[in-house]
N, C-alpha and C positions, 0 to 999 in steps of 0.2 A: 296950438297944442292938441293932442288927440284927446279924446274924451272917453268915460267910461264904459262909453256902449258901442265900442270900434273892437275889430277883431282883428287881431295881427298874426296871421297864422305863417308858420317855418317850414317850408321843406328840407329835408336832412337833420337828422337824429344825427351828427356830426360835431366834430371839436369846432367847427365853424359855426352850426349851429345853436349848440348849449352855450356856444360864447355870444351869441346873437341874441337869444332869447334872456337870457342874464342881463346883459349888458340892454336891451332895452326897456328892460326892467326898472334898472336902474336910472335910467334916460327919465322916469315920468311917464310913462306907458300904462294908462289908469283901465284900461278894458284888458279884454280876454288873449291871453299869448298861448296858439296853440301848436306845438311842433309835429311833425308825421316824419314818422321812420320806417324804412323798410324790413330792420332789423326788430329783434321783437324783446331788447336787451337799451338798457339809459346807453345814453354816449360815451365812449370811452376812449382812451388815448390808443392812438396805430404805433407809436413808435415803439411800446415794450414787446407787441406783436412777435417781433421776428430775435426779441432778446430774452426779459427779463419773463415775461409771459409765456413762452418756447421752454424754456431752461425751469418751467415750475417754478421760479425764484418769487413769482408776484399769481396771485387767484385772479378770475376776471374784474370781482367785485374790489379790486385794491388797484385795479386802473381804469374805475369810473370818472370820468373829469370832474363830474360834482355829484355827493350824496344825494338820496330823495329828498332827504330833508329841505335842501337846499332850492329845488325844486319847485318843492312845496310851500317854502316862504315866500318864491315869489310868485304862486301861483300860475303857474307853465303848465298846461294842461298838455297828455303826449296821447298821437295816438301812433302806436308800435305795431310794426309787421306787416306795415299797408304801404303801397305805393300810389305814385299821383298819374293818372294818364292821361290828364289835359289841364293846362289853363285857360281858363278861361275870363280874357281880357276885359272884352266887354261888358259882360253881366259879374265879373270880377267872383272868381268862387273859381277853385281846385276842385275837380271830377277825382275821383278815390278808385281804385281798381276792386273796390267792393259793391260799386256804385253810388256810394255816400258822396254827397254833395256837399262842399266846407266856404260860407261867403268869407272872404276876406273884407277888411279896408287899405292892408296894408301887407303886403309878399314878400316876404326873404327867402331867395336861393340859397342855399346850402348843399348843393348836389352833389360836390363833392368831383372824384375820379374814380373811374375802376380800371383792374388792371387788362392791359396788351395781349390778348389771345394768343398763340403759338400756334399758327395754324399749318399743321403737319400728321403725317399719320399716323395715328396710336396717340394723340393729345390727350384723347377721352379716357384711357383706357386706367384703371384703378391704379392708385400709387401717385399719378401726376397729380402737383398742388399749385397754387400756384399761393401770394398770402399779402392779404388785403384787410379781411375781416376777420375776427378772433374767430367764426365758423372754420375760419382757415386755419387757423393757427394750432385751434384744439385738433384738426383734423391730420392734420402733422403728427404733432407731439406724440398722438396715439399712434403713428404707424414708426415712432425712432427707435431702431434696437440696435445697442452698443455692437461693433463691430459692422453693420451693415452698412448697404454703399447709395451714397448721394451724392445726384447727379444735380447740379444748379445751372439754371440755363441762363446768362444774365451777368456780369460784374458790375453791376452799379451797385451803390451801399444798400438797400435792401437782401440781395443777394449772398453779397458779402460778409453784411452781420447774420445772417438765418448759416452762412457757413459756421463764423465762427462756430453758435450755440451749439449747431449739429456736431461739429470737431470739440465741443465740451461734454456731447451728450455721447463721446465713444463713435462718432460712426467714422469711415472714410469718406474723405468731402470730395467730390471735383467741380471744378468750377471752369463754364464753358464759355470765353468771349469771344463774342464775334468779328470787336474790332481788332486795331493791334495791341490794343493796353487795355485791362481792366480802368475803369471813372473815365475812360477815355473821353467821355462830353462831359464830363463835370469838371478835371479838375488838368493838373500839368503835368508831365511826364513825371517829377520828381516825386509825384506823390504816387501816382500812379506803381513808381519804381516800387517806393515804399511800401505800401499794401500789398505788394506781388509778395515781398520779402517777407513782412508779416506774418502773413497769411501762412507762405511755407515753409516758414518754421514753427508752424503751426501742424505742420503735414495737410495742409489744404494742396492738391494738387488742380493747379490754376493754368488751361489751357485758351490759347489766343489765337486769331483766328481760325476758330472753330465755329462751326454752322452746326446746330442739330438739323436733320433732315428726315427723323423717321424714330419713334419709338415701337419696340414690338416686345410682344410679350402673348401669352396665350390669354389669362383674366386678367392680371396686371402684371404693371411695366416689370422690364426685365433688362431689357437693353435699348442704351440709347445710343443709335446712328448717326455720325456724322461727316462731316467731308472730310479729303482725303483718305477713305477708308478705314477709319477711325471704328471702333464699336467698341461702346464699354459698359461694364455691365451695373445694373442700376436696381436697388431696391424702393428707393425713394427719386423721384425726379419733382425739383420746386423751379418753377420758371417766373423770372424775373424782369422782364423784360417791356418794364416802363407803364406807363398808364393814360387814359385817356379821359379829359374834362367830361362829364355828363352834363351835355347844353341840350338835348335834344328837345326836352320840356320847352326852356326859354326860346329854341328856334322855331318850333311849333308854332309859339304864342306868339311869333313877329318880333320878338328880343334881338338886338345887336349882337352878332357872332363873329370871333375874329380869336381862332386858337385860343378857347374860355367863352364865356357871358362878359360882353363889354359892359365897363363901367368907369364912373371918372371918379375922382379923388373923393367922394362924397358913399362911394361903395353905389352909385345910383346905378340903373341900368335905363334903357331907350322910354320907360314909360316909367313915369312920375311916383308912382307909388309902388314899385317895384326894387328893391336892393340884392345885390349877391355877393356873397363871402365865401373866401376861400379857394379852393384848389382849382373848383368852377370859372373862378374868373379872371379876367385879361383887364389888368389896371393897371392907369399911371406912378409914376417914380419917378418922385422930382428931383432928389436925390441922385438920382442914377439918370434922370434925362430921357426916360425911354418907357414902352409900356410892356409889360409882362406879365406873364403867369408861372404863380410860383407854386407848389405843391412841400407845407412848409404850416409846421404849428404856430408859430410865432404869426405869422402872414394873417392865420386867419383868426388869430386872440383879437391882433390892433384893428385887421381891416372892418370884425365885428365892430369893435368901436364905433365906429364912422359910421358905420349903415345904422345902426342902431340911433345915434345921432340924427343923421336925417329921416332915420322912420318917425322919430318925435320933432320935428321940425327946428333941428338944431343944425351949426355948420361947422364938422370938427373932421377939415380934411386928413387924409389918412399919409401920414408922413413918415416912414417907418425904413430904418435899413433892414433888408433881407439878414436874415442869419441862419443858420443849420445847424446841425451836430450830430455824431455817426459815431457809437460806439460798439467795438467791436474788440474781443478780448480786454486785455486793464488799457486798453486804447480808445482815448476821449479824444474825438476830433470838433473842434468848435470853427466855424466858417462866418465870417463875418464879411457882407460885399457881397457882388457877383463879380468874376473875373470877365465876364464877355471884355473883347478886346487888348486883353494885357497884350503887354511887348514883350515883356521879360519877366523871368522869376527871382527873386533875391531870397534865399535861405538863411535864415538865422537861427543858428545850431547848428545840432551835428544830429542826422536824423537815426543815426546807429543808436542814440541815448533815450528814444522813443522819447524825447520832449524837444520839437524845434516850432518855425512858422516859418512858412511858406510864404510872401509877401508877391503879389500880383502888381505888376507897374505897367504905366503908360506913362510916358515920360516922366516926372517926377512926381504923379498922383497914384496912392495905392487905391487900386481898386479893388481889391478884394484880402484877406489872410487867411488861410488855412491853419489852425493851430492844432498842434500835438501836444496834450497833456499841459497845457499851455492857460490856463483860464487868465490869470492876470496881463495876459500879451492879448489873450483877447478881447478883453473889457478896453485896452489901451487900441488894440485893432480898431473898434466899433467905435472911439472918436476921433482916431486922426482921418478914418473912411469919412464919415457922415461929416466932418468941418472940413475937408477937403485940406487936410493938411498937407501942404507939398515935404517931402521928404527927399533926402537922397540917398543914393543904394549903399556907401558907405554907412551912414549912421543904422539903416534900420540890418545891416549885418554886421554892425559892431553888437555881442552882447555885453559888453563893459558900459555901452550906453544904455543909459534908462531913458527911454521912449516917451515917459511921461514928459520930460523936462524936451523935448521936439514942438510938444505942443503951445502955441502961445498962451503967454498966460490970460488969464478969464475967458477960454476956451472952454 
């Protein structure tokens, strides 16, 4: 068990993070817990970002993930607005871009992702945002004026919800995909369909394969170039367009790298007194049979658990079905599963009624549910997924059948 005079210091002021230092807290963790952020602002949740914090609905201080207070009970020392530019393995101690020297006994990654560059000409130029961090967020919001034109580069659900708010906040939206379907790597044509539809009856005008290739503007953007001879004219342009693990730290320091910070069901990484949580990392799924990385709140509350566990010398592997949710207008999308490899989709509902589920199969096992407006299909989603309940595509698109009674009983 660690003892009072070890120092467990956190890279990432992050929901990975505060759930890291929390949670090891709670582990037994009798010495010093200190976190470093680059931001200069507690941790706070990304997801109201591009909605409820957008839309002025929530202040920043109302999507802190936890009070100071909180903090302060468990004495989590933070140092804000620094970053780390080495570890350093051997004599065990993070190098500070102040030049401050921090010994550790024990390391949590929390690095987090940032987002995908758009690298084209006029990227720089005033007006382009792109929204990762509430800097970004406020940085928007200040430039939204009812009637002006927004230009989103990107349809995957970040994208997608920063359209909605923008088409709440009065402006004209376009939304530019590159592939043939907006969630095109996320999710199945069906739904795909459905957010098109959505969306423009929302008056989101949502174009498909579309490439931006060129914003121009004299100080800021003005027009955004694209193929096919496309130009259309842009007050605001927010680009969307996916994000990338911050490993560099961990590959520096000789850390296992493989798309994320490798780690095994214990949140460990390649050196023993090292852990990494969240967006950062590429871990097992026993569940699912396979190892991934996910970019996902839920992912990184449980896989805290685990690392926290073994930062106190405990063994509480990280067992957890993936899950998501994407709201976007009075539209609550809950995801329970990954669908990698379905065969087929089985629809139960009528998606005109904006409440169905999408049900993902490979021969008689759902692998994954998309649900619309759906919460109690998807709490029943999340145990026929994780018990591997075999179903067949008649019952789960009967909705006269209740799904609970599918499952055996003391399941």
């Amino acid at each position: 068990m660690p003892t009072s005079n070890q120092t467990c210091v956190i890279i990432g002021a992050s929901h990975a993070g505060s759930s890291l230092a929390t949670a090891v807290r709670k582990e037994g963790w009798q010495g010093s817990i200190i976190m470093l952020g680059d931001e200069t602002i507690l941790p706070y949740h990304r997801p109201p970002l591009s909605k409820a914090l957008l839309l002025a609905e929530k202040t920043a201080d109302q999507i802190e993930i936890f009070k100071p207070a909180v903090y302060e009970k468990a004495n989590i020392e933070f140092r804000l607005g620094v970053s780390v530019e080495k570890i350093d393995r051997a004599n065990k101690n993070v190098l500070l871009n102040n030049g401050e020297t921090i010994p550790y006994d024990k390391l949590g990654l929390c690095t987090g992702a940032r987002v995908r560059k758009l690298d084209i000409p006029g990227a720089q130029l005033k007006g382009v945002h792109y929204l990762r961090t509430m800097a970004d967020a406020q940085a928007i919001q200040a430039e939204v004026k009812p009637g002006g034109k927004a230009v989103i580069v990107g349809g995957g659900y970040v994208g997608l919800e920063t359209a909605a708010s923008l088409r709440k906040l009065g402006m004209e939206v376009t939304v530019l995909e590159m592939m043939n379907r907006i969630l095109e790597r996320v999710t199945a044509p069906e739904l795909s369909a459905y957010y098109s539809d959505l969306h423009q009856r929302h008056g989101v005008n949502i174009i498909v394969n579309a490439q931006a290739l060129e914003l121009r503007g004299t100080d800021r953007v003005q027009e955004v170039v694209c193929n096919e001879n496309r130009t259309l004219d842009a007050d605001l342009v927010i680009i969307g367009i996916g994000v990338i693990p911050n490993t560099e730290l961990a590959a520096d320091a000789g850390l296992a790298i493989s798309n994320g910070v490798v780690v095994d069901e214990l949140a460990q990484t390649s050196d023993p007194d090292i852990v990494a949580v969240g967006d950062c990392t590429n871990h097992p799924n026993d569940l699912l049979g396979y190892r991934l990385r996910l970019e996902s709140v839920p992912n990184a509350m449980e896989q805290a658990k685990a690392a926290a566990a073994t930062l106190c010398g405990q063994h509480k592997p990280y067992h957890a079905l993936p899950w998501f949710w994407s709201d976007q207008y009075n539209i609550k999308l809950q995801i329970a599963g990954m669908n990698r490899g379905y065969e087929r989709v089985i629809i139960r509902g009528v998606p005109a009624t904006d409440q169905f589920v999408a049900w993902y199969m490979k021969g008689n096992q759902v692998l994954a549910a998309d649900c619309i407006n759906n919460p109690k299909e998807f709490m029943i989603a999340k145990k026929i997924i994780g018990k591997k309940v075999q179903m067949k595509d008649s019952d789960l698109a009967n909705t006269g059948i209740d799904l609970n009674a599918c499952i055996p009983a003391g399941e």
